[in-house]
N, CA, C and O atoms as a GROMACS GRO file, in nm:
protein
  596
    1UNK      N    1  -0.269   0.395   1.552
    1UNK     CA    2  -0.181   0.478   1.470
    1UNK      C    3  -0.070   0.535   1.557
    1UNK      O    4  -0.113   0.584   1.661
    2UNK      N    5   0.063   0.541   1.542
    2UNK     CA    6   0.179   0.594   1.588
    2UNK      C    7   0.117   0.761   1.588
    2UNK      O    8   0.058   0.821   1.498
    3UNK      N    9   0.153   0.802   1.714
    3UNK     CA   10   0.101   0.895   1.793
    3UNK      C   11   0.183   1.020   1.741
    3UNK      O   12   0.145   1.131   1.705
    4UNK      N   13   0.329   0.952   1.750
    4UNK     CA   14   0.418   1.073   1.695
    4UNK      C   15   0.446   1.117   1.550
    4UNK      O   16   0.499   1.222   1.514
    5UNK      N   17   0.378   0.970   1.440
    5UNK     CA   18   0.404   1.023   1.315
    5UNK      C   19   0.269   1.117   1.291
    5UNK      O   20   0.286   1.222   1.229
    6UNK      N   21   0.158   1.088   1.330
    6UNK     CA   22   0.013   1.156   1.326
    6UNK      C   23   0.054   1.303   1.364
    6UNK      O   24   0.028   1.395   1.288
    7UNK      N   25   0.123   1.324   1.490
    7UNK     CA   26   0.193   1.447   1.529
    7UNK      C   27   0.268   1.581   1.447
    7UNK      O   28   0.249   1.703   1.452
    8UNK      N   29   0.372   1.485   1.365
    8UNK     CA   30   0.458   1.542   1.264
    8UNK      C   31   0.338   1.532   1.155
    8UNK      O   32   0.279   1.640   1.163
    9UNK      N   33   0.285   1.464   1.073
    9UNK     CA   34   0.201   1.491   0.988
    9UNK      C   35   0.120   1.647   0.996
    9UNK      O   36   0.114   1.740   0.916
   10UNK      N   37   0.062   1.626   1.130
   10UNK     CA   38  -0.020   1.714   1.171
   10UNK      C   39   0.076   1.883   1.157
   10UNK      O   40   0.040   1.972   1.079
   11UNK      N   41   0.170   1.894   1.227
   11UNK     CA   42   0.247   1.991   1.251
   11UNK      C   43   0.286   2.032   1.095
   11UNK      O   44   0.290   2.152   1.070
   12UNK      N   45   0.315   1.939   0.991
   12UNK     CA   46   0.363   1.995   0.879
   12UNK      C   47   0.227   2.007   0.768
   12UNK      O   48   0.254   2.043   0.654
   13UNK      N   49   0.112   1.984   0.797
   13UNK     CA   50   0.050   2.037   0.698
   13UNK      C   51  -0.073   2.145   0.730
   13UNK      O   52  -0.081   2.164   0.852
   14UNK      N   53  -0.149   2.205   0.670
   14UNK     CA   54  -0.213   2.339   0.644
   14UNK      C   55  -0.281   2.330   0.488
   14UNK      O   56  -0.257   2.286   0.376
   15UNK      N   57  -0.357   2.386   0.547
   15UNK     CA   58  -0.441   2.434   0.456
   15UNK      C   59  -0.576   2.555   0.514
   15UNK      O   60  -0.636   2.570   0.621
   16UNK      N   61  -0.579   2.650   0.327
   16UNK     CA   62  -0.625   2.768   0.416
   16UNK      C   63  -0.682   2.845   0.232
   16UNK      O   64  -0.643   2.817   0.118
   17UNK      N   65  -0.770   2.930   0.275
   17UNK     CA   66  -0.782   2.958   0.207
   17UNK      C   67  -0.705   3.135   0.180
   17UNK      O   68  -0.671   3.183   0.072
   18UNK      N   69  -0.695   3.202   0.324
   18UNK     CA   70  -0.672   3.322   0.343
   18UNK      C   71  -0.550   3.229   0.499
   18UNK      O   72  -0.574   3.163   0.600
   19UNK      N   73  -0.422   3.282   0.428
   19UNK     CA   74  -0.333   3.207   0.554
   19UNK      C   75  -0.309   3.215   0.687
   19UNK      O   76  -0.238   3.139   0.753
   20UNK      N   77  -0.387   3.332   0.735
   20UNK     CA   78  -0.435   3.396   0.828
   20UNK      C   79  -0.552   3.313   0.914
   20UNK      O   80  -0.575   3.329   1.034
   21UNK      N   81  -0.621   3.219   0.823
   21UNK     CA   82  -0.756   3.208   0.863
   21UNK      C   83  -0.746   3.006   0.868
   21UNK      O   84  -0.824   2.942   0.799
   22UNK      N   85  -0.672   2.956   0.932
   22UNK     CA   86  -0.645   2.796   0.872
   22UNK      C   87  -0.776   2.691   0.933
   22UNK      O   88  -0.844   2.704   1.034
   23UNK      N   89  -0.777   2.582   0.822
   23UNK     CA   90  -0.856   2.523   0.818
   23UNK      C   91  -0.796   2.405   0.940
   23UNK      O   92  -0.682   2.398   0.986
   24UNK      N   93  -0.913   2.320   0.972
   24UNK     CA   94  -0.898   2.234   1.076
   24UNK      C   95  -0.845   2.088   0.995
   24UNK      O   96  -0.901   2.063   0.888
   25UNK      N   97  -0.748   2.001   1.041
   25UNK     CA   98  -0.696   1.911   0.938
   25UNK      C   99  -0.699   1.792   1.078
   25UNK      O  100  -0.672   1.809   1.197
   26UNK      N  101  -0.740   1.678   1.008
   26UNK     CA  102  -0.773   1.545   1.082
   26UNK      C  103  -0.722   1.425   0.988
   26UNK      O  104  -0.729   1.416   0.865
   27UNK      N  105  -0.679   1.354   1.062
   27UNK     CA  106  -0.605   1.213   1.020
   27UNK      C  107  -0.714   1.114   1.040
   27UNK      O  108  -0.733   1.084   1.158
   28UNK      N  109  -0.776   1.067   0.968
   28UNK     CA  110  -0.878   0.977   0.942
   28UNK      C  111  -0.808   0.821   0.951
   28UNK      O  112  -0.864   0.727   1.008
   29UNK      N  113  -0.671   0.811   0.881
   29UNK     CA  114  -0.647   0.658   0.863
   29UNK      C  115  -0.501   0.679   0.804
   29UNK      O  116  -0.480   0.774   0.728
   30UNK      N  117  -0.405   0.593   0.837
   30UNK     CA  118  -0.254   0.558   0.788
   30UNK      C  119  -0.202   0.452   0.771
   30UNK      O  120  -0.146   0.423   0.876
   31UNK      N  121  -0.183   0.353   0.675
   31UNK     CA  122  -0.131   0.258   0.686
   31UNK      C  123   0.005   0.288   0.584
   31UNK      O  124   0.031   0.404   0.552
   32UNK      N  125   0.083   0.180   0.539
   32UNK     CA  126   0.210   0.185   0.485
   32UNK      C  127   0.174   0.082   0.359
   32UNK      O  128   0.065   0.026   0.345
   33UNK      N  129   0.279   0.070   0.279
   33UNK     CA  130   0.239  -0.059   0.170
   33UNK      C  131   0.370  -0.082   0.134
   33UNK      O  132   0.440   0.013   0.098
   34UNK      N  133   0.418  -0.203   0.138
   34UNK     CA  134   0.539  -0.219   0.025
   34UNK      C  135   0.547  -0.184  -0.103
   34UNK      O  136   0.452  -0.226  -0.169
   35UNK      N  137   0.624  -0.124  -0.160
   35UNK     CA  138   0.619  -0.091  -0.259
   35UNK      C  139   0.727  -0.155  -0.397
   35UNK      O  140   0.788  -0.254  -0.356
   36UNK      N  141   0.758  -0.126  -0.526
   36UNK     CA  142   0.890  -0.114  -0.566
   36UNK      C  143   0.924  -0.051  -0.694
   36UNK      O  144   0.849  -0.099  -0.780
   37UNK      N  145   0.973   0.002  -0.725
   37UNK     CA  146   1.023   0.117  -0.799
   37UNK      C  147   0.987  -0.032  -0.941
   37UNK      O  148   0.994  -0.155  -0.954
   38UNK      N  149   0.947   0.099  -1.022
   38UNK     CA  150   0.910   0.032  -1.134
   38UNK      C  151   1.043  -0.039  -1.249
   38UNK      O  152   1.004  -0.130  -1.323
   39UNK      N  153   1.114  -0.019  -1.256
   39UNK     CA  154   1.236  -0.024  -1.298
   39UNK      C  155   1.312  -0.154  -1.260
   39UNK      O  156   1.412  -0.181  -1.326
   40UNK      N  157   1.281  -0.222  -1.177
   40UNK     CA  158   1.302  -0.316  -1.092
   40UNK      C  159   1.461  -0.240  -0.976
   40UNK      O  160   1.575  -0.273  -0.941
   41UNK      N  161   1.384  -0.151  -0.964
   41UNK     CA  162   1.480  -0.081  -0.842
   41UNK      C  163   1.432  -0.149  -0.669
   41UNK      O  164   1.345  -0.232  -0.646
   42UNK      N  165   1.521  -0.080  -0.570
   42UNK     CA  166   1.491  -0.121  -0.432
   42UNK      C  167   1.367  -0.147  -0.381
   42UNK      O  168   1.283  -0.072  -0.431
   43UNK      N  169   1.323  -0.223  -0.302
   43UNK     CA  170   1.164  -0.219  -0.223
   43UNK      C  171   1.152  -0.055  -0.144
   43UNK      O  172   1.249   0.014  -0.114
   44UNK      N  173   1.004  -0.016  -0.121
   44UNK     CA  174   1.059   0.091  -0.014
   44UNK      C  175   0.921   0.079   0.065
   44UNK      O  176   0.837   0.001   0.020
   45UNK      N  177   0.893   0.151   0.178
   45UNK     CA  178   0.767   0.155   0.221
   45UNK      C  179   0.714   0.292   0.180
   45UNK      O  180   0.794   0.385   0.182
   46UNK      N  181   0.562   0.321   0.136
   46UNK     CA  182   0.500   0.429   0.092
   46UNK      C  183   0.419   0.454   0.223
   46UNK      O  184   0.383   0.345   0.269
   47UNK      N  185   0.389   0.530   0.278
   47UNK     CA  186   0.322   0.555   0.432
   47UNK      C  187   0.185   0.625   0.298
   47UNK      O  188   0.219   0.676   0.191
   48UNK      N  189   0.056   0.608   0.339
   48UNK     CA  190  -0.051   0.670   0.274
   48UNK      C  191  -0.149   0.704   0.418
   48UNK      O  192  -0.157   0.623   0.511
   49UNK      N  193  -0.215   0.830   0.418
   49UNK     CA  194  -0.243   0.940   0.524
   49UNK      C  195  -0.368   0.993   0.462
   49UNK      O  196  -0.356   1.067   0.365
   50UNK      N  197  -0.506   0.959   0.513
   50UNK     CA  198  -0.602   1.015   0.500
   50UNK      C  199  -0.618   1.146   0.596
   50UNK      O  200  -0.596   1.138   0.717
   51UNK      N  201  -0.651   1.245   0.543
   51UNK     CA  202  -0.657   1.351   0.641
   51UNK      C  203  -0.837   1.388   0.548
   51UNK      O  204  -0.881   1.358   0.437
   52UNK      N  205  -0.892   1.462   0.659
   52UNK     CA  206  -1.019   1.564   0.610
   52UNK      C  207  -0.992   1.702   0.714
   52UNK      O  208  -0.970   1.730   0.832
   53UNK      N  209  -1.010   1.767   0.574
   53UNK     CA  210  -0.962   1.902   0.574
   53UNK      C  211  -1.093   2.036   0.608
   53UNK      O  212  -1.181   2.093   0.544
   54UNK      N  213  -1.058   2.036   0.692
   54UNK     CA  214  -1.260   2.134   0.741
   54UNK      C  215  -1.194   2.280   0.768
   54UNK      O  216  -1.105   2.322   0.842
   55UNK      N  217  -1.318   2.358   0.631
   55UNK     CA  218  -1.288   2.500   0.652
   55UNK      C  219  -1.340   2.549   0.765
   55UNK      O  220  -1.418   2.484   0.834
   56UNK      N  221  -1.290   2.707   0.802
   56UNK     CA  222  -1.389   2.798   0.871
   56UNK      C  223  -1.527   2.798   0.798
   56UNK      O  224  -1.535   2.764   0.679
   57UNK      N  225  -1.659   2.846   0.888
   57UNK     CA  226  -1.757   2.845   0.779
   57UNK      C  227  -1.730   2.956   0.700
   57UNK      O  228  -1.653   3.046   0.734
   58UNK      N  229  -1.810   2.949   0.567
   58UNK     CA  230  -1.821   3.039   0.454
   58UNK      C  231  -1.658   3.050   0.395
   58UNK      O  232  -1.609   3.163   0.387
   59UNK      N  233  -1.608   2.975   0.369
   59UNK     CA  234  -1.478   2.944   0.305
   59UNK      C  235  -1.549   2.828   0.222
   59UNK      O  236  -1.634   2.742   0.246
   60UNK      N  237  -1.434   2.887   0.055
   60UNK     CA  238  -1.486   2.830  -0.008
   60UNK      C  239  -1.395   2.674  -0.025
   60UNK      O  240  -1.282   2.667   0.024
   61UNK      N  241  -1.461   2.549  -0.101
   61UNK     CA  242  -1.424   2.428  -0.019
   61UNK      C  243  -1.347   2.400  -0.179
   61UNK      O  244  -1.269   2.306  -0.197
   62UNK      N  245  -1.385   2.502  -0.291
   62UNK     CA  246  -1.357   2.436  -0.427
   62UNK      C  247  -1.235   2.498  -0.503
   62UNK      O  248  -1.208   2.490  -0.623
   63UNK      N  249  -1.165   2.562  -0.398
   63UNK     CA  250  -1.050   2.678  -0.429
   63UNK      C  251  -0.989   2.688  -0.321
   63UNK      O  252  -1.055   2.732  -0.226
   64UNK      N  253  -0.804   2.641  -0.291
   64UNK     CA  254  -0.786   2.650  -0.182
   64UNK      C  255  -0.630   2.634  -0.171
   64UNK      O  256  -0.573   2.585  -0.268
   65UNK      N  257  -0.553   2.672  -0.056
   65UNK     CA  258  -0.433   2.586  -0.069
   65UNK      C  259  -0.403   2.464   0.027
   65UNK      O  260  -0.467   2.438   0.129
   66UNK      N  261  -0.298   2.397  -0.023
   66UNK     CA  262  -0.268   2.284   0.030
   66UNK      C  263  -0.145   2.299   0.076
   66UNK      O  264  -0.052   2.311  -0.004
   67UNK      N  265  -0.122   2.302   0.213
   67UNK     CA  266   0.072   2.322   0.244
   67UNK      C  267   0.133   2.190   0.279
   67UNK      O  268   0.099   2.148   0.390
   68UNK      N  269   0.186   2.141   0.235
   68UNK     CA  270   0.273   2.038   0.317
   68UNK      C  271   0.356   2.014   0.312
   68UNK      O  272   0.375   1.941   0.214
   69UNK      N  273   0.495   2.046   0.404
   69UNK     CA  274   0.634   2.000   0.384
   69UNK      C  275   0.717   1.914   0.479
   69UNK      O  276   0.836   1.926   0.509
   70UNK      N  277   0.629   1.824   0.519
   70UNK     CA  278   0.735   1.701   0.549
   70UNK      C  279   0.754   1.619   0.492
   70UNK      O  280   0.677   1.550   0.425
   71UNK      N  281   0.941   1.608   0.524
   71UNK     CA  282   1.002   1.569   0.499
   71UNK      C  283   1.031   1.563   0.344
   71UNK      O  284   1.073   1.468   0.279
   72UNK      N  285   1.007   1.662   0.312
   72UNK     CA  286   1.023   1.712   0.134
   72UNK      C  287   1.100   1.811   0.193
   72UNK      O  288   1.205   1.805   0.129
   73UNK      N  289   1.113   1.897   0.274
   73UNK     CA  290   1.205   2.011   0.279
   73UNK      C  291   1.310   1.939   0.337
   73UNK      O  292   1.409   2.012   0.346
   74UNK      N  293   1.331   1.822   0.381
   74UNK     CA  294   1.440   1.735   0.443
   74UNK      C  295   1.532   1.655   0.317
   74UNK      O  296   1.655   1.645   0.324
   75UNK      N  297   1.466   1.610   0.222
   75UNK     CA  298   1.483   1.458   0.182
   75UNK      C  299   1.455   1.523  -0.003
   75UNK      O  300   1.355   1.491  -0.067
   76UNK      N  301   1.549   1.601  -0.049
   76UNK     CA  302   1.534   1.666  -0.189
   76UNK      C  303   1.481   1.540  -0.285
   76UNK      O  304   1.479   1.602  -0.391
   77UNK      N  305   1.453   1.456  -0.307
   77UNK     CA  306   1.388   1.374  -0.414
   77UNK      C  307   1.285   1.304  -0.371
   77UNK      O  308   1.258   1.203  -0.435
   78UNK      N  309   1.182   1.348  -0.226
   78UNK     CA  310   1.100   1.304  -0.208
   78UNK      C  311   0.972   1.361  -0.267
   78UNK      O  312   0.959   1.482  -0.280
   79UNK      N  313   0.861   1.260  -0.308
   79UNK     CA  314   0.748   1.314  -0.367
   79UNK      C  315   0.611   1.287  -0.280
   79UNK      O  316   0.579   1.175  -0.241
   80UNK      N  317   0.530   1.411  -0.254
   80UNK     CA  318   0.421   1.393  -0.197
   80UNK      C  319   0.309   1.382  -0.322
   80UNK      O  320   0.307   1.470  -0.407
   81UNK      N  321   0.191   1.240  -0.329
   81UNK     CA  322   0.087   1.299  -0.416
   81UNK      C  323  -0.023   1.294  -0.318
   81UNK      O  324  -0.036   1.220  -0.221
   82UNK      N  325  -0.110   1.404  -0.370
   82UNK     CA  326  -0.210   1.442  -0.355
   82UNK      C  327  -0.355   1.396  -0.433
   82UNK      O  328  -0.380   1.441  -0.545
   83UNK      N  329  -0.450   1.301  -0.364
   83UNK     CA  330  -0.519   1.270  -0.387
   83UNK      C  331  -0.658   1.355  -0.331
   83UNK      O  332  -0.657   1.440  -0.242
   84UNK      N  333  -0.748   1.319  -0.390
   84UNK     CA  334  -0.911   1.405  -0.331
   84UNK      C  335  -0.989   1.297  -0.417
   84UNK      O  336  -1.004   1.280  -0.538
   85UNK      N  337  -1.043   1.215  -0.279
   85UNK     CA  338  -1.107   1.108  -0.284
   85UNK      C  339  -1.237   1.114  -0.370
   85UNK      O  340  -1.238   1.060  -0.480
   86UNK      N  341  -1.344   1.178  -0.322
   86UNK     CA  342  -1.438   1.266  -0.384
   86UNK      C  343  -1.491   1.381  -0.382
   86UNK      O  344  -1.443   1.470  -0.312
   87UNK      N  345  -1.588   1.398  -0.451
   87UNK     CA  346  -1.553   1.536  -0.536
   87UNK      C  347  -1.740   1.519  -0.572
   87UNK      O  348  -1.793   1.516  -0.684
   88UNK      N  349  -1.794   1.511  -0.461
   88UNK     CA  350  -1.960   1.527  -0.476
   88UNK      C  351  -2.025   1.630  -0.582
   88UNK      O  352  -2.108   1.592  -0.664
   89UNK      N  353  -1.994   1.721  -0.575
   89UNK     CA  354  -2.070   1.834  -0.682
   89UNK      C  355  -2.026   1.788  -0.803
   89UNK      O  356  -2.108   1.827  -0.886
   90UNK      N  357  -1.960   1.740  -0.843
   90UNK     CA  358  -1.904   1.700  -0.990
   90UNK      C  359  -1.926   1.550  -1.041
   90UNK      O  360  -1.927   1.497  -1.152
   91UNK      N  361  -1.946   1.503  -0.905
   91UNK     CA  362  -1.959   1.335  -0.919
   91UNK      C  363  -1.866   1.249  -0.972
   91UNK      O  364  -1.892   1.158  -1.051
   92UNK      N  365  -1.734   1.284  -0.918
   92UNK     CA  366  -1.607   1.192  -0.916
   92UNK      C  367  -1.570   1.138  -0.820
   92UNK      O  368  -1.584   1.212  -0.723
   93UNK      N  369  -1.516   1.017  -0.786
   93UNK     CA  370  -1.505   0.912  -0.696
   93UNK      C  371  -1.345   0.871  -0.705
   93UNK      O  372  -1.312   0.814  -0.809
   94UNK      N  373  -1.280   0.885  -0.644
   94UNK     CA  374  -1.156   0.825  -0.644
   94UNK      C  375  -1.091   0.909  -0.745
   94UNK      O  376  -1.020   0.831  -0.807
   95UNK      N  377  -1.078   1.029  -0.795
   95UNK     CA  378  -1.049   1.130  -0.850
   95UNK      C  379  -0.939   1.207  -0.793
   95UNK      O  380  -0.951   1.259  -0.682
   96UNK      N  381  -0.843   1.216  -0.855
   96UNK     CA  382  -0.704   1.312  -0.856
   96UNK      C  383  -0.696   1.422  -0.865
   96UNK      O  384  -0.604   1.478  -0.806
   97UNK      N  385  -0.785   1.493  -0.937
   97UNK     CA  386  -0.775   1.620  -0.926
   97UNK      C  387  -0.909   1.674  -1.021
   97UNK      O  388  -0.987   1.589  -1.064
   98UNK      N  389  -0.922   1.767  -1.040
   98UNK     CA  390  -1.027   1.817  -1.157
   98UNK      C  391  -1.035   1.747  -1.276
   98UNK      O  392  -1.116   1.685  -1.345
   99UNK      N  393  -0.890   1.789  -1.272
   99UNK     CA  394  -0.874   1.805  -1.436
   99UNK      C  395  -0.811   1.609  -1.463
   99UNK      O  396  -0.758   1.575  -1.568
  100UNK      N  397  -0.827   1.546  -1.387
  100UNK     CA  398  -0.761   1.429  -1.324
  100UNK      C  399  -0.585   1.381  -1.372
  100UNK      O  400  -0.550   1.269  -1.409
  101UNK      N  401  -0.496   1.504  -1.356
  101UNK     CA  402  -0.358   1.489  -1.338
  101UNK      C  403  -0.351   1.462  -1.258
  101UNK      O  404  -0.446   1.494  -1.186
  102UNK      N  405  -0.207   1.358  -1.176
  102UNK     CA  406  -0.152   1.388  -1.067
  102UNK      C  407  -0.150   1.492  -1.037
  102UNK      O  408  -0.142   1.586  -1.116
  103UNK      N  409  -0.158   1.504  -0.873
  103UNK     CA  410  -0.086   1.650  -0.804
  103UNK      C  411   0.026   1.582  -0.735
  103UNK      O  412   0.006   1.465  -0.705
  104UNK      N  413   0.136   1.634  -0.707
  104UNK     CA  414   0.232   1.626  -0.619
  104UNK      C  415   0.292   1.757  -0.562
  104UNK      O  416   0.280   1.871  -0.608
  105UNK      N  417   0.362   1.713  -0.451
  105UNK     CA  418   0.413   1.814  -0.350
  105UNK      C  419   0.525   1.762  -0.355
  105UNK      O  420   0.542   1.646  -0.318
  106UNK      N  421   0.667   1.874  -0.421
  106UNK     CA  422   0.819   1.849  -0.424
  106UNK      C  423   0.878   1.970  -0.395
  106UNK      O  424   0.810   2.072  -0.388
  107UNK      N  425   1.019   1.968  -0.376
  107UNK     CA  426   1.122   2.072  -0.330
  107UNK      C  427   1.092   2.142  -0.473
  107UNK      O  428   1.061   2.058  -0.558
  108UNK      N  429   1.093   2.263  -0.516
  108UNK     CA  430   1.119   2.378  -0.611
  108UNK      C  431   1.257   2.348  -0.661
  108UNK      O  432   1.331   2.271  -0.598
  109UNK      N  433   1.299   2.416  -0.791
  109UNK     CA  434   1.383   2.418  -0.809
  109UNK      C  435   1.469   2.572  -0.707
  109UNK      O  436   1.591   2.584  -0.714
  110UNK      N  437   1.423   2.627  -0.661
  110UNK     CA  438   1.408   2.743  -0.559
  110UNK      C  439   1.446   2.724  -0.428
  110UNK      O  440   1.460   2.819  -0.350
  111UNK      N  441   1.470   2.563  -0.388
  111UNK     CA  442   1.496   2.483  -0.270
  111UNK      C  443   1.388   2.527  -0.158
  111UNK      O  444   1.421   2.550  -0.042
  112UNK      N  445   1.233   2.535  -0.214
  112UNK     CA  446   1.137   2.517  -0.167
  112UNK      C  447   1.063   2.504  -0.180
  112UNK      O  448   1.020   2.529  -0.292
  113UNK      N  449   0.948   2.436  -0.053
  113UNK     CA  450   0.828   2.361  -0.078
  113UNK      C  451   0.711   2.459  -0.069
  113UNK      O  452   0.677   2.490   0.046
  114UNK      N  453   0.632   2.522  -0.187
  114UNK     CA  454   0.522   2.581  -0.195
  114UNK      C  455   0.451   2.529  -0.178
  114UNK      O  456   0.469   2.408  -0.188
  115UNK      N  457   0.332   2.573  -0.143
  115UNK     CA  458   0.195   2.547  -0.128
  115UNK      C  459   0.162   2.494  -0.263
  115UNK      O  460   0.218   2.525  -0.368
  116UNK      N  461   0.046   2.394  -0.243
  116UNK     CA  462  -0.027   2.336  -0.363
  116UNK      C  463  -0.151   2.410  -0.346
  116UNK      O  464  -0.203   2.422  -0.234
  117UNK      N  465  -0.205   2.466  -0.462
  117UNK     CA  466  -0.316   2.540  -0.495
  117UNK      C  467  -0.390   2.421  -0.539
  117UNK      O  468  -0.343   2.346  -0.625
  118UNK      N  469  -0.522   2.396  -0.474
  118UNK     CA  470  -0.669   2.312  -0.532
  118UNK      C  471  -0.744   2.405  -0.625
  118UNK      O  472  -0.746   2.521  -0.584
  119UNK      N  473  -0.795   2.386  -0.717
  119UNK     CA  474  -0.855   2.497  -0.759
  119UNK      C  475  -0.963   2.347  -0.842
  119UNK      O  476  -0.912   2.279  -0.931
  120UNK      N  477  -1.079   2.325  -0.802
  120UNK     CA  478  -1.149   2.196  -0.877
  120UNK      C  479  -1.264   2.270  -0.938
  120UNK      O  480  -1.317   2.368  -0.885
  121UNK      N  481  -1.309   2.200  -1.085
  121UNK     CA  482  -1.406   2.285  -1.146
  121UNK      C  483  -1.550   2.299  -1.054
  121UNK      O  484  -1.605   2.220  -0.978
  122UNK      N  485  -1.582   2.426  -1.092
  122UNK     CA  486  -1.712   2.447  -1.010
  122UNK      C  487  -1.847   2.350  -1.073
  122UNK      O  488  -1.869   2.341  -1.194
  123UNK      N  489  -1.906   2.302  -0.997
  123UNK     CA  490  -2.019   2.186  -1.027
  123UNK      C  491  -2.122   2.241  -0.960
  123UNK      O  492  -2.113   2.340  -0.887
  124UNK      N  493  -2.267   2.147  -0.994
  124UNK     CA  494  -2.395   2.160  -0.918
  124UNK      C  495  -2.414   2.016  -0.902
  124UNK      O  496  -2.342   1.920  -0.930
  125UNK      N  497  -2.556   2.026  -0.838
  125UNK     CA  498  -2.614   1.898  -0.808
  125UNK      C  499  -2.628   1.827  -0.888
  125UNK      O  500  -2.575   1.718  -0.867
  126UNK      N  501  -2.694   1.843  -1.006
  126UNK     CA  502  -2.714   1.794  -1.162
  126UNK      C  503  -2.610   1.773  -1.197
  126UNK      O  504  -2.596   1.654  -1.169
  127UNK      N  505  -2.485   1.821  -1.261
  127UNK     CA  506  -2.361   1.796  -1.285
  127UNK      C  507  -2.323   1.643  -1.200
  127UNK      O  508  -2.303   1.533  -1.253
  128UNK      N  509  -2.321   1.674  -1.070
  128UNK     CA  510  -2.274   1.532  -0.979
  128UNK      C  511  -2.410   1.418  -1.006
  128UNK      O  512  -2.397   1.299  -0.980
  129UNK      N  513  -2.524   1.471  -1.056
  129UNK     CA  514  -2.586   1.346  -1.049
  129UNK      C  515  -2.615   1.279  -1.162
  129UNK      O  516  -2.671   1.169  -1.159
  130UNK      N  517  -2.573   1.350  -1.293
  130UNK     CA  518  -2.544   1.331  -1.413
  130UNK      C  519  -2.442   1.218  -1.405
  130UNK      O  520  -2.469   1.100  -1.427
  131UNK      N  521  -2.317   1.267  -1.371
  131UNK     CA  522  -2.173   1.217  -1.366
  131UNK      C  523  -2.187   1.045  -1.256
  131UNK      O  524  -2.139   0.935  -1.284
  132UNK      N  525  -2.251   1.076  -1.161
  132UNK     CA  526  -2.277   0.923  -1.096
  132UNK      C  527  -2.359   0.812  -1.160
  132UNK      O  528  -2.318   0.695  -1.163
  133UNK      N  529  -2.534   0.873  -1.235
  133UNK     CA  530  -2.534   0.780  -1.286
  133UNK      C  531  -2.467   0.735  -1.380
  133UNK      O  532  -2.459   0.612  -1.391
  134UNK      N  533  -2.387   0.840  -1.492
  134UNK     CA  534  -2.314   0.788  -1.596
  134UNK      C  535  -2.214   0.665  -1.548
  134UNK      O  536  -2.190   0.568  -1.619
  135UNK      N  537  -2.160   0.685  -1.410
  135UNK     CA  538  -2.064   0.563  -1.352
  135UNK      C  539  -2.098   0.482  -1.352
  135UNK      O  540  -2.038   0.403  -1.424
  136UNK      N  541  -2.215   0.430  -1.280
  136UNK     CA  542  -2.321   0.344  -1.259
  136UNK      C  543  -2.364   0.269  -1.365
  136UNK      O  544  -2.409   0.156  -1.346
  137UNK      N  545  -2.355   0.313  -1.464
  137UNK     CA  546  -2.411   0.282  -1.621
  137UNK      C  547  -2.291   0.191  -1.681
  137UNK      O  548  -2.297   0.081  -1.735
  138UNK      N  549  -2.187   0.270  -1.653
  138UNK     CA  550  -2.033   0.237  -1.718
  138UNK      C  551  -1.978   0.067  -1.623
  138UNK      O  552  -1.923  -0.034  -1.666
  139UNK      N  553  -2.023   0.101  -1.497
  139UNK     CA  554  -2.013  -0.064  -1.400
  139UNK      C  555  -2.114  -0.162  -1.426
  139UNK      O  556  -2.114  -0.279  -1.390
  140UNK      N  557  -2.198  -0.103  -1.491
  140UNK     CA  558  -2.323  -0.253  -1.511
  140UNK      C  559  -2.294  -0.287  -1.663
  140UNK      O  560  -2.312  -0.400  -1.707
  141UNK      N  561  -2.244  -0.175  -1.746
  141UNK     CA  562  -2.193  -0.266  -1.867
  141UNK      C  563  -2.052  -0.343  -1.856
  141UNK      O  564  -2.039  -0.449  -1.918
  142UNK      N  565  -1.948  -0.294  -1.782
  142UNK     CA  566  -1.828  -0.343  -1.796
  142UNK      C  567  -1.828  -0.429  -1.673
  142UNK      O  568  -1.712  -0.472  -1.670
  143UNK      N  569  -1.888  -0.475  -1.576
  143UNK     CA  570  -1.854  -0.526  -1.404
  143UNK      C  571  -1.908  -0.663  -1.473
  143UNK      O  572  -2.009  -0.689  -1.539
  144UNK      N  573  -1.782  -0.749  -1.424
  144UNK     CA  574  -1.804  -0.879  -1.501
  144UNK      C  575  -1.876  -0.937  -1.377
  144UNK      O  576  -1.829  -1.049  -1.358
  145UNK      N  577  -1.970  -0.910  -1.285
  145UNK     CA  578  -2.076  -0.962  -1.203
  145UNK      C  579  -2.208  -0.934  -1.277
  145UNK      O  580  -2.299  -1.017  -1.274
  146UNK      N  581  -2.218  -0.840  -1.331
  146UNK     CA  582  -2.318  -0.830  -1.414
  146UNK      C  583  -2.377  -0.848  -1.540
  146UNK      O  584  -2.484  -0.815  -1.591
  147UNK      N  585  -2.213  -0.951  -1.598
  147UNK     CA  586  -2.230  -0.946  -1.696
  147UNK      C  587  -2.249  -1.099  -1.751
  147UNK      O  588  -2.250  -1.150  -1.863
  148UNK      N  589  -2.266  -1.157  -1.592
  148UNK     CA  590  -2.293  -1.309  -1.610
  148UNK      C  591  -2.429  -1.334  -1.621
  148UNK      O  592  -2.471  -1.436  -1.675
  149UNK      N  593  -2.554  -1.188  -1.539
  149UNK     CA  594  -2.656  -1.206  -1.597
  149UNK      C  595  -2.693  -1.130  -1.682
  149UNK      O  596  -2.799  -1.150  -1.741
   0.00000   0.00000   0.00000
């Protein structure tokens, strides 16, 4: 991984629950993808950035903010989205958000980049283990590997 974009990544994002008190943020994985505007507009490259985000202990993990402004406070029509891979207590997998909208991170009309508030519904164990097998259930009826036997 390019040493110096991991760098700037690093330097422009945060997260915290009390801003005083910031959480530890790690770059797990980065690759790029060609992309192209749906419209049949220009090619562009999308850079995509796994980070894991580790509180202080006793911070809560299900309510939180998200800061990030690179190159959104540079580049006024750039869009950051925000993904949250999973989501164990609730038992979502590849999940966007709670409520599963996009999140994105853009310039304000204010000509600034706020913090993104996480706020994901509160779950238990049951809840997440409800919600997985229901997945599980939903791939063995629809997963056309399984549906040859």
């Amino acid at each position: 991984m390019n040493v110096q974009l991991q760098e700037y990544i690093l330097t422009h994002t945060h997260a915290y629950t009390k801003k005083e008190i910031p959480w530890a943020v790690k770059i797990t994985g980065m690759h790029t993808d060609k992309e192209q505007q749906i419209a049949s507009g220009p090619p562009f490259w999308e850079l995509r950035a796994q980070l894991i985000l580790s509180p202080p202990p006793n911070e809560d993990t299900r309510k939180f903010f998200f800061d990030y402004d690179g190159v959104v406070h540079q580049v006024i029509n750039h869009i950051v989205f925000v993904v949250i891979r999973n989501d164990w207590e609730t038992g979502r997998a590849d999940s966007l958000t709670a409520d599963s909208h996009p999140t994105t991170i853009r310039i304000g009309s204010d000509n600034k980049v706020h913090p993104l508030e996480i706020n994901l519904n509160k779950g238990n164990s049951w809840t997440g283990f409800k919600n997985m097998v229901s997945m599980g259930m939903q791939h063995i009826r629809e997963g056309t590997d399984h549906l040859l036997f």
